[in-house]
NULOTI-365570 format. One record per residue (C-alpha): residue in one letter; x, y, z. Coordinates in steps of 0.001 Angstrom, whole numbers, padded with zeros to 6 digits, always signed. Example, Ala and Ser with C-alpha at 12.3 -4.5 7.8 and 13.67 -1.06 7.14 Angstrom:
! residues 2
A+012300-004500+007800
S+013670-001060+007140
//
This chain:
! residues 264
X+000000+000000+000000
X+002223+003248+001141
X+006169+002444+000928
X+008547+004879+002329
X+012342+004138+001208
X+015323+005607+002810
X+013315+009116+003212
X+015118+012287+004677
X+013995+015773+005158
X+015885+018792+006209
X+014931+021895+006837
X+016658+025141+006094
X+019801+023004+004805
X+023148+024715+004471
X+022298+027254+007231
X+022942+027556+010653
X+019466+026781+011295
X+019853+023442+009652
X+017455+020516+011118
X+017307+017096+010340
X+013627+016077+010911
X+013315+012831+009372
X+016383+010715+008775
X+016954+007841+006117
X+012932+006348+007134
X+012029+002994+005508
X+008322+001717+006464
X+006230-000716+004684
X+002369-000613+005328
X+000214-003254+004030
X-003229-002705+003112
X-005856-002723+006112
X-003282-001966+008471
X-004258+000456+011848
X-000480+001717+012628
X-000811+004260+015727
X+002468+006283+015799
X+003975+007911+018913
X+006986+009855+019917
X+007839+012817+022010
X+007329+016534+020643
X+009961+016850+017529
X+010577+013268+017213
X+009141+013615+013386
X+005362+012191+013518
X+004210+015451+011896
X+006899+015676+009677
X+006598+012199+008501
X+002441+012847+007755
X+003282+016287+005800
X+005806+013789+003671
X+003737+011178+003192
X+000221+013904+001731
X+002755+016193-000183
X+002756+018947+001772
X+006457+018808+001995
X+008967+017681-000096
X+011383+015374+000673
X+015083+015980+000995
X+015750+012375-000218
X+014425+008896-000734
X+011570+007642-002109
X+007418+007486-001739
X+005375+004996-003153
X+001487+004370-003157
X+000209+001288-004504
X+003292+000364-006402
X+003364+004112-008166
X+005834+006508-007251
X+004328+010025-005501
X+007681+011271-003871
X+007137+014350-006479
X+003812+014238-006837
X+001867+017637-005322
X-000171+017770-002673
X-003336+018693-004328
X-003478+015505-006470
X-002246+013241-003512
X-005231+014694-001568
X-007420+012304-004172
X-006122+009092-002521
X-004918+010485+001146
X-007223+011454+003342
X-006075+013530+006280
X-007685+014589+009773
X-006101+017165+011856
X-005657+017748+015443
X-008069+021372+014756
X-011683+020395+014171
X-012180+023560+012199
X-009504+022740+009863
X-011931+020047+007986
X-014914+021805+006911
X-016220+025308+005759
X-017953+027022+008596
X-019968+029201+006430
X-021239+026163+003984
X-024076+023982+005409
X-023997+020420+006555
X-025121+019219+003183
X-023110+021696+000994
X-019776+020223+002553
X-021004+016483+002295
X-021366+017436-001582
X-017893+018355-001663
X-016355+014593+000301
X-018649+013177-002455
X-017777+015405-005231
X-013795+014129-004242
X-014802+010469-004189
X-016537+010298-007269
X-013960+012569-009097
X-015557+012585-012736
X-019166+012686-011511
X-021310+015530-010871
X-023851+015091-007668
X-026707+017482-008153
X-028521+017744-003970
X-031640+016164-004481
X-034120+014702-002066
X-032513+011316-002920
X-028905+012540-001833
X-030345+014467+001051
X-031361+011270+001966
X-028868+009389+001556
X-026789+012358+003506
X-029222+011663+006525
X-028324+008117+006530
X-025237+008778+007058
X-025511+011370+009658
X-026991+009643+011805
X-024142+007019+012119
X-022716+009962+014618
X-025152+009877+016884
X-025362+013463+016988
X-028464+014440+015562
X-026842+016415+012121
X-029297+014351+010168
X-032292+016962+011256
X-029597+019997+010820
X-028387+019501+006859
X-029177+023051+006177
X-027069+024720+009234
X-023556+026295+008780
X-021127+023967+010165
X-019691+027118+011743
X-023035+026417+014092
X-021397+023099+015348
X-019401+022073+018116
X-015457+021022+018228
X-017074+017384+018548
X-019796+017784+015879
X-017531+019466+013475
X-014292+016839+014072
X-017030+013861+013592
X-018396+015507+010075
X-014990+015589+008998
X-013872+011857+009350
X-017184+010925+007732
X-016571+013191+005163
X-013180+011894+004778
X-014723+008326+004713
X-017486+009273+001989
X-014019+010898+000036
X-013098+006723-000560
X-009452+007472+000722
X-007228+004640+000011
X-005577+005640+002721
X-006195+007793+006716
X-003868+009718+007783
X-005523+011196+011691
X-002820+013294+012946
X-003737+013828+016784
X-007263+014082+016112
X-009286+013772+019439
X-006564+015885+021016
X-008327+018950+021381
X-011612+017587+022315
X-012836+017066+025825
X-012604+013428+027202
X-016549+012319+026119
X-016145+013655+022516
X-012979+012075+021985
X-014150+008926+023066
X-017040+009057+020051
X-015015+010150+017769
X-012370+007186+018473
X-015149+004932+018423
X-016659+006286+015221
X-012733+005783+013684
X-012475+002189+014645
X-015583+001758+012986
X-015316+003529+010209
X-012309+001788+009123
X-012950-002100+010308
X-016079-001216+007847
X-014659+000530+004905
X-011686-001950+005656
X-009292+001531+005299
X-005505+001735+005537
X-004539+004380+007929
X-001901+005716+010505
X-003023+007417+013069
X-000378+009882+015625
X-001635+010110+019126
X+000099+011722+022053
X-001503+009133+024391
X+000612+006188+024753
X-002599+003896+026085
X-004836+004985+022877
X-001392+004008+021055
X-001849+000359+022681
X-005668-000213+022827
X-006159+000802+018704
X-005079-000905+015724
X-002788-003456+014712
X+000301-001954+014426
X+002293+000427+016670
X+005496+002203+015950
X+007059+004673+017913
X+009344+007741+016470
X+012365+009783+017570
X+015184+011870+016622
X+013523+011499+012787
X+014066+007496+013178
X+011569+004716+013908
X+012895+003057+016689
X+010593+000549+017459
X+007665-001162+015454
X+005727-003538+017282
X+002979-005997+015803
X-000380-007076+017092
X+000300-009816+018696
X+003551-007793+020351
X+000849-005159+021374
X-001501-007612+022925
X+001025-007971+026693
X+002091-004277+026322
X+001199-001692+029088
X+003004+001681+029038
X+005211+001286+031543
X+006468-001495+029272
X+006423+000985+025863
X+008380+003589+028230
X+011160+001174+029511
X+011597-000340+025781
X+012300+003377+024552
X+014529+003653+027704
X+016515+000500+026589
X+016705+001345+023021
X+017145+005109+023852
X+019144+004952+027056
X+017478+007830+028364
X+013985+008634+030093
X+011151+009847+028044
X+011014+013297+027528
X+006990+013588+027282
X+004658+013248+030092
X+001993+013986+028504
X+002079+010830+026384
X+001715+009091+029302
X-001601+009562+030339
X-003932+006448+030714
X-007180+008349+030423
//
């Protein structure tokens, strides 16, 4: 599915503000894989999300999607087959479109070629969907999504994203900034969203339990490197006092972030 080969990215190179962010990265992600990603602030999980959709380029190595090359291939086209959540609700939708207007647009991307007119059939259809969230949008299509809540508006987004027919989910951080009950529906809406639409996706979380408990893959980042890429079944006896003292063996130093080790 995505193959990353012997990627590097540095910023401002030949200056004295010179950074290496991501250093000589290989990962190999199969299709249906759930790979959480964590790693202490500036270990590269943002970095290595803006390489993978485009929205940097790389400095060297290689990207491929389904077997075709997209290390130089822009963002805006890439944005056809990645989907991407951020940590901002806000930064998904249009606050001054309506509910339905936006839901035209995640179809309009999915379908490419085809032109949806809004009908009482999509409408419809639109309300089936809404009311997968729970939240009662089905009964608000017409409202500006400006009207919403952080919860309501993060929620639109990954079924947007869903209705989009990604081939693959990038969520970087994105329950992060929601209180503790709408994070939890919005994790439960992921994990169902993609055991259903069976997606591919990689999801950065700054909570080293959430890293555990979801999907079937965990790998955690630092200094630019993966350092450690454990499977399902490795995941299955893991706590995070565990995770922590396998970075401390591997690192030989403490973990820098406390807040990845909440448990909430």
């Amino acid at each position: 599915m995505l193959k990353i080969e012997q990627v590097s990215k540095v910023f401002y190179p030949g200056t004295v503000n010179e950074k290496t962010a991501i250093e000589y990265l290989n990962l190999d992600v199969k299709p249906g894989d759930f790979i959480t990603v964590v790693g202490s602030n500036g270990s590269g999980k943002s970095t290595l999300f803006n390489l993978i959709a485009g929205s940097y380029p790389v400095t060297g190595g290689r990207i491929s999607l389904n077997g075709k090359d997209v290390t130089n291939t822009p963002e805006y086209k890439r944005a056809f087959t990645i989907g991407r959540i951020f940590q901002d609700p806000t930064k998904g939708t249009a606050a001054a479109m309506s509910i339905e207007d936006n839901m035209v647009t995640a179809l309009h991307k999915g379908m490419k070629s085809l032109k949806i007119t809004l009908n009482s059939a999509v409408r419809e259809h639109f309300r089936d969907e809404l009311k997968q969230l729970s939240m009662g949008l089905e009964d608000r299509l017409k409202d500006n999504v400006g009207l919403l809540s952080g919860g309501q508006r993060q929620a639109l987004t990954l079924l947007m994203t869903v209705l989009s027919k990604p081939q693959m989910l990038l969520l970087d951080e994105h329950t992060a900034a929601l209180d503790p009950r709408n994070a939890q529906i919005v994790m439960d809406l992921t994990t169902k969203f993609i055991k259903e639409y069976n997606l591919t996706s990689l999801m950065v979380t700054h909570n080293m339990q959430h890293a555990i408990d979801f999907g079937n893959r965990l790998i955690m980042m630092d200094e630019g490197k993966i350092i450690l890429d454990l499977s399902e079944e490795e995941k299955q006896t893991l706590t995070v006092a565990k995770l922590v003292q396998k970075f401390k063996n591997i690192k030989k130093r403490d973990y820098a972030s406390d807040e990845d080790l909440l448990v909430t």
